[in-house]
Every structure is written in structure tokens, then in C-alpha cells.
C-alpha positions as CSV (number, residue, x, y, z in Angstrom):
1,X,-25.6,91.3,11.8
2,X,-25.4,92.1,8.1
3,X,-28.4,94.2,8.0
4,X,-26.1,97.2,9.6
5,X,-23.2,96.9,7.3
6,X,-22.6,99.0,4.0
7,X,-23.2,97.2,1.3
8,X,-20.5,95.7,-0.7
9,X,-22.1,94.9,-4.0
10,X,-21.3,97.6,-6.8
11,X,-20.9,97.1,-10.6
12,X,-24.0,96.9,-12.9
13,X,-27.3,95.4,-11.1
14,X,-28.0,92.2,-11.5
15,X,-31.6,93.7,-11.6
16,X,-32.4,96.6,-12.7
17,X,-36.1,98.2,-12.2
18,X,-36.6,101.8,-13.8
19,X,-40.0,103.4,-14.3
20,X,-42.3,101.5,-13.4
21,X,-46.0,100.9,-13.7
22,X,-48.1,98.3,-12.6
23,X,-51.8,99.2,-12.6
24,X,-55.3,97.5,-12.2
25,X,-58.0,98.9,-13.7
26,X,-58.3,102.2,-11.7
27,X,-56.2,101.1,-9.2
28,X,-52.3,102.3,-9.2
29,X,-49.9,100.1,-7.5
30,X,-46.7,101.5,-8.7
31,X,-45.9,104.3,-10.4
32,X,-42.0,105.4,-11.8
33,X,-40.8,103.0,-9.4
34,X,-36.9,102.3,-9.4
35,X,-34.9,99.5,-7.6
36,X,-32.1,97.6,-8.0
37,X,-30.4,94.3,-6.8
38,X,-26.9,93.6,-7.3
39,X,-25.1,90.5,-6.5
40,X,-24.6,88.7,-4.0
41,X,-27.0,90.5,-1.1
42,X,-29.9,89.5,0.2
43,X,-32.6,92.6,0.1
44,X,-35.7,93.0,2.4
45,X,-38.9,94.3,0.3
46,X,-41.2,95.6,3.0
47,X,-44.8,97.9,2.9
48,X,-47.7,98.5,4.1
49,X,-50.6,96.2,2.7
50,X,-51.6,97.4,-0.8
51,X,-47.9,99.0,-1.7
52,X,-47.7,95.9,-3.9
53,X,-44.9,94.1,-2.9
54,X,-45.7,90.7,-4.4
55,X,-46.6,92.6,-7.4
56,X,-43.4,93.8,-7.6
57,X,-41.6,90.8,-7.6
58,X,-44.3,89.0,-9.8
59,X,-43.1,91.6,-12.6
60,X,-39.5,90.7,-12.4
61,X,-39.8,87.5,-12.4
62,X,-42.6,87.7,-15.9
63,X,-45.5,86.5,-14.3
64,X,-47.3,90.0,-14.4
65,X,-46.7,92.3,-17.1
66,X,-46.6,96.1,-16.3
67,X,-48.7,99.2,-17.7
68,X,-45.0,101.1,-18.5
69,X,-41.5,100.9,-17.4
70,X,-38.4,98.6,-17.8
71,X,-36.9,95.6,-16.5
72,X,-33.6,94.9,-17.0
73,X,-32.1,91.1,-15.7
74,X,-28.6,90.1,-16.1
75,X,-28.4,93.1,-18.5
76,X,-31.0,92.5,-20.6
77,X,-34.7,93.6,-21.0
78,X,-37.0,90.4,-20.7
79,X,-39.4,91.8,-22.9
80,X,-37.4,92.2,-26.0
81,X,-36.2,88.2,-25.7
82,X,-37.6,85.9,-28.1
83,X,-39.6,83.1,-26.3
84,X,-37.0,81.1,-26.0
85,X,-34.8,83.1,-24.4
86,X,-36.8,84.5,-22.2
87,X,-37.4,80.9,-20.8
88,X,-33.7,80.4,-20.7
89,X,-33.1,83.9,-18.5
90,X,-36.0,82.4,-16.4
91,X,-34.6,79.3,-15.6
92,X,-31.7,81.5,-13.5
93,X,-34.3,82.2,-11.3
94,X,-35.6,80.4,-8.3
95,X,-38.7,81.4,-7.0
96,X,-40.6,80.2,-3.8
97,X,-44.2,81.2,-3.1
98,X,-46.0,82.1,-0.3
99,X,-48.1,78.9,-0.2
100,X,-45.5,77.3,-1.1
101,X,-47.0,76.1,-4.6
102,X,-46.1,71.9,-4.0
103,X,-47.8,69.9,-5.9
104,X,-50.0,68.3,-3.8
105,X,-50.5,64.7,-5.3
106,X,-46.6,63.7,-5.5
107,X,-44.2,63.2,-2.7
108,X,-41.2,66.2,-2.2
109,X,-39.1,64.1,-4.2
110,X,-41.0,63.8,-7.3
111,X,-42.0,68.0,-6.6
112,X,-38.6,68.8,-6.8
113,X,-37.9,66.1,-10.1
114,X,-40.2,68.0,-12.5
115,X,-37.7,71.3,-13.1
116,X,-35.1,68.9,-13.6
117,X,-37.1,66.5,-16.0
118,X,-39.3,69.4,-17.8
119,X,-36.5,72.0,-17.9
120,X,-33.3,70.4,-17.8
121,X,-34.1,67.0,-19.9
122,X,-32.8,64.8,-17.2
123,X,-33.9,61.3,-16.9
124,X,-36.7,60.6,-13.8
125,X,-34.2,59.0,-11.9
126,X,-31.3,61.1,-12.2
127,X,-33.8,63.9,-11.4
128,X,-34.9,62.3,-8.5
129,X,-31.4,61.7,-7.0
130,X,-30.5,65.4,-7.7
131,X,-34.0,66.2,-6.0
132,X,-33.1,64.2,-3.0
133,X,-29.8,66.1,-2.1
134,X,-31.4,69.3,-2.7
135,X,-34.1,68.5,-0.2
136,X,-30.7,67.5,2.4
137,X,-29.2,70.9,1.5
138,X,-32.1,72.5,2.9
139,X,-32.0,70.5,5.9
140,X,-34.5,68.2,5.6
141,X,-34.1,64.5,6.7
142,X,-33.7,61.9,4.2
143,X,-37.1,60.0,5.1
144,X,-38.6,63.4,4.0
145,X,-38.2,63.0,0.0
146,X,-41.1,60.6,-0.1
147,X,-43.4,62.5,2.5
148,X,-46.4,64.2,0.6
149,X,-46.9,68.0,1.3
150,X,-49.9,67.5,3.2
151,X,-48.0,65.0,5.7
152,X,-45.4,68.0,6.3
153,X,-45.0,70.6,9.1
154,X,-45.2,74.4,8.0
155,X,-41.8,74.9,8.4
156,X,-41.1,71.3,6.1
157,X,-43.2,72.7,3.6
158,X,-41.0,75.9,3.2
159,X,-37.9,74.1,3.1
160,X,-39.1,71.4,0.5
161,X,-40.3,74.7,-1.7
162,X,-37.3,76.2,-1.3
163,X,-35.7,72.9,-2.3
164,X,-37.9,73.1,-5.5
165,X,-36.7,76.7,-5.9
166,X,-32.6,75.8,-5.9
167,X,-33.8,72.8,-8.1
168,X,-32.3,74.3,-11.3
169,X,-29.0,76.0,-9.5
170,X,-30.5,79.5,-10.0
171,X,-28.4,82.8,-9.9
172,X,-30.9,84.5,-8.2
173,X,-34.0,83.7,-5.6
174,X,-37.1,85.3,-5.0
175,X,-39.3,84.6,-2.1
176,X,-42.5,85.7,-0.7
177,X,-43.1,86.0,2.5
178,X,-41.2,82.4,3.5
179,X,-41.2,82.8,6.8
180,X,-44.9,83.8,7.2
181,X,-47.4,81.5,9.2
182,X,-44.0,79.7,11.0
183,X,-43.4,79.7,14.9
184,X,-40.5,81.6,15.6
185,X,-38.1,78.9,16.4
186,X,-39.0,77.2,13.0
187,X,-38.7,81.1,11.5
188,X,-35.4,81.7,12.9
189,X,-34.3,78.3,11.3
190,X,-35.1,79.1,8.1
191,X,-33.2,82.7,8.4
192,X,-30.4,80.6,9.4
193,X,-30.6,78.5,6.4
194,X,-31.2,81.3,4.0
195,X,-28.0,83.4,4.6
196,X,-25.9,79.9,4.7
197,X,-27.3,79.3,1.3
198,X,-26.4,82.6,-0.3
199,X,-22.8,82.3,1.2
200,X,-22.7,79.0,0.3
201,X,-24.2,79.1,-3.3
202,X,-23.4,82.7,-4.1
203,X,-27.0,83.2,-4.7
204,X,-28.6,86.9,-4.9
205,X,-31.8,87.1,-2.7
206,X,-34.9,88.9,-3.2
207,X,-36.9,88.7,-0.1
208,X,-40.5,89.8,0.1
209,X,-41.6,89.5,3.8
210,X,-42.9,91.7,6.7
211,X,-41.0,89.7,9.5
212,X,-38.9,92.3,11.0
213,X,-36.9,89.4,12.8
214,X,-36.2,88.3,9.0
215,X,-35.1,91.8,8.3
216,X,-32.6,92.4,10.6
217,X,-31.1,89.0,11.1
218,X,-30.7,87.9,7.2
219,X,-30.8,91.3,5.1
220,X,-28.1,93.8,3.2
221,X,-30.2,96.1,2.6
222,X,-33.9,97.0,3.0
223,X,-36.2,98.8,0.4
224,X,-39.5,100.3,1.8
225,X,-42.2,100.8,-1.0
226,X,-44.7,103.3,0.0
227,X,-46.1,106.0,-2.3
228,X,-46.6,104.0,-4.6
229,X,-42.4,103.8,-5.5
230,X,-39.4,102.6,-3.3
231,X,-39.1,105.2,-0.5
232,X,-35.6,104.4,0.3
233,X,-33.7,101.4,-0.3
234,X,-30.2,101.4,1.9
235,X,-29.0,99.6,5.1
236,X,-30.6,99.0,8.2
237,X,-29.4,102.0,10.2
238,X,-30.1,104.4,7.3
239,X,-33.5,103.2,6.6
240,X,-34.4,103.1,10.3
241,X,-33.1,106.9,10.9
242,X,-35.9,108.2,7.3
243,X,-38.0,110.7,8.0
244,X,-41.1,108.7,7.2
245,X,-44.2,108.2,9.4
246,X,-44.6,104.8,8.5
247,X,-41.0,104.1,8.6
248,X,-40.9,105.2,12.1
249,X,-43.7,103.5,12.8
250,X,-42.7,100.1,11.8
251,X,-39.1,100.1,12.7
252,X,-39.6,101.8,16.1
253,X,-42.7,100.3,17.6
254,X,-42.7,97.6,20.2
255,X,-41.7,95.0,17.8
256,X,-39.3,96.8,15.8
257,X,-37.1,97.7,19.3
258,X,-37.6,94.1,20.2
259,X,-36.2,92.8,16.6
260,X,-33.5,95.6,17.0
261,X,-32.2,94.9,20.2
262,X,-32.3,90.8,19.6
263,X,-30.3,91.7,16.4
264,X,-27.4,93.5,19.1
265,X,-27.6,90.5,21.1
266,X,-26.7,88.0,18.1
267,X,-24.0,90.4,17.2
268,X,-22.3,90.8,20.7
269,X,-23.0,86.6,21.1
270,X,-20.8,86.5,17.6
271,X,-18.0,88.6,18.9
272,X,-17.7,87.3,21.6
């Protein structure tokens, strides 16, 4: 269960958030908000609604542009890159939406073919290929690549966006919510999936979700933002144990125990 381990990860952050201010109108979302991400862990972003979690993660990865603070990725600051390299630190990313953001008049294979065609000059049917055996590394069947997204299960449609997401072999991968609207057998698959990825890949994970299921089976460490900054950002066990109302709350309620105690379960099933 790696959401109860120490971290391992030290060095300089891969990501680095200092300061930070995202605000809307009148509204504050964040204020001198800090966090970091270092390699190679998977970290759990959760809060109440309005603590702007999505927010957060649209700033790092440039699609929302904050009031103050900094942003550091892979040691720079995005905002001082020229165009160009901004777009060239961007395509290190992977990012998969809530929605899931397919394209809704071409098949999964030809989704998945436009990174590789717009971004990385390949020809359509090189892409294509490439676009079909990222669609197999995220389990789906090979029939699959010329299904439409409409045709698709909930669960198909996450996988085939997360296909689109590894489409440019990114360093690090943000997702929102993935696991939201999915039953829990398809949810538990995709869990699955995601921590054999980042072993597999060596990918660092940025995981936006409320799925405390998701949390305890997948993540290194979780960051609560509340007040509008991160709380506490630290393993499972030390999160759990903060003297925080909501905290307490949403770890220790009926579904919190329930994710907790299926977590032990997996763990003892392992050892054994």
C-alpha cells in the first residue's frame, strides 16, 4: 500500500509551486500557496469544492495564468521561456481531463495520432501505429483503436485519454479526477493501471481526484488544499492523524474507514 510509506523522492522538485495566487474577480482561490512534486511519486490533490484543485493543476500545466507567485518545472520558470520553449517544456507533460477531451468525430486511433503528427512531425501512419500500441499499453483491445468515443464505455473513454496523454512519452502526468463517474470495478482497474504505468514508465503523477479508494490504493503522498493554500502535503498516516476538521472529517467518516480498512486488506493479501 504505497500511500503509508515515507516517501523516497528527494533532490530538487520536479515541480516546484511557491506563492501563489490565482484569483477571479473578487473571488480568492489560492493565496501564498506552496507545493511540490518530485519524481517519481504519484500525489493525491484533494479539497473541499471551491479549494480550487483543478485550478491548481491548470496553472502548472499553463492553461491558467496566476494573479502572483512562481512556477518552477524541471527547474525552470515557464513564464520566463520564450514561446518556443515553453511549448517544448509542455510537451513533457501528459495531461488527461476530466471529460476526457476526445475528439469526438475521429476514432481513438486517429485521437491519439494528432500529438504525434502536430507535435512530433511524424507521418499519419507512423503516428497511427505508435497510437495503436499506446491504446494496448493502457489495456484496451485492439478492435478498440477504430471505435469512436461515443461508441466507448466510461471506463474506455479514460483509458483511450489517458492513451492520448502518454502519446508524446511525457515525464510527468496530470489528471483530473480520472476515475470520476466509473463503477468501482472499472475504478479499481484503472488504479491498477496507473501505478503499473508509473513503475513501468518512470512517470511522476499529479492526481487531482476525490476518490478516497484512489487515494489510498495508488498515492505517495497526499496534499489537502483548504484555506485557500496546501494544509499539509505528507503520507497517508500523517495526513490522516492533522488536526483539521475537515481532514478528520473526510479521512474518518464512513467512507474513509471503509477505504482504510480495504487498503489493510490489499496489503495483508500482498504479504501473504
Amino acid at each position: 500500500m504505497t500511500g503509508t510509506e515515507s516517501p523516497t523522492h528527494r533532490g530538487t522538485p520536479v515541480i516546484e509551486v511557491r506563492d501563489l495566487c490565482n484569483r477571479f474577480g473578487d473571488h480568492v482561490v489560492h493565496e501564498d500557496l506552496d507545493l511540490d512534486l518530485f519524481r517519481g511519486e504519484i500525489l493525491g490533490v484533494v479539497g473541499g469544492s471551491g479549494t480550487g484543485k483543478s485550478v491548481l493543476l491548470r496553472s502548472i500545466v499553463g492553461l491558467n495564468k496566476p494573479v502572483s507567485g512562481h512556477i518552477r518545472v524541471f527547474g525552470q520558470d515557464l513564464t520566463s521561456l520564450s514561446a518556443a520553449e515553453r511549448s517544448e517544456t509542455e510537451q513533457r507533460f501528459g495531461v488527461l481531463f476530466q471529460a476526457g477531451a476526445l475528439f469526438t468525430s475521429l476514432n481513438l486511433q486517429e485521437n491519439i495520432a494528432v500529438p504525434l503528427i502536430e507535435h512530433a512531425g511524424l507521418p499519419r501512419s507512423q503516428a497511427e501505429e505508435l497510437a495503436r500500441m499506446k491504446l494496448a499499453l493502457t489495456g484496451l483491445p485492439p478492435a478498440a483503436a477504430l471505435n469512436y468515443p461515443a461508441e466507448l464505455s466510461g471506463g474506455m473513454v479514460k483509458r483511450a485519454s489517458l492513451a492520448r496523454a502518454l502519446a508524446l512519452d511525457p515525464e510527468v502526468l496530470f489528471l483530473d479526477e480520472p476515475t470520476a463517474g466509473l463503477d468501482p470495478i472499472g475504478a479499481a482497474g484503472f488504479d491498477r493501471l496507473l501505478v503499473t504505468l508509473r513503475d513501468a514508465l518512470g512517470l511522476t503523477v499529479f492526481l487531482v481526484t476525490h476518490d478516497l479508494d484512489t487515494l489510498y490504493s495508488t498515492c505517495d503522498r497526499v496534499a489537502v488544499l483548504s484555506q485557500r493554500k496546501v494544509l499539509v502535503a505528507d503520507t497517508l498516516d500523517r495526513v490522516t492523524a492533522t488536526d483539521d476538521e475537515w481532514i478528520q472529517d473526510y479521512f474518518h467518516g464512513p467512507r474513509g474507514r471503509a477505504a482504510s480498512y480495504a487498503a489493510r486488506a490489499r496489503a495483508e493479501t500482498t504479504e501473504e
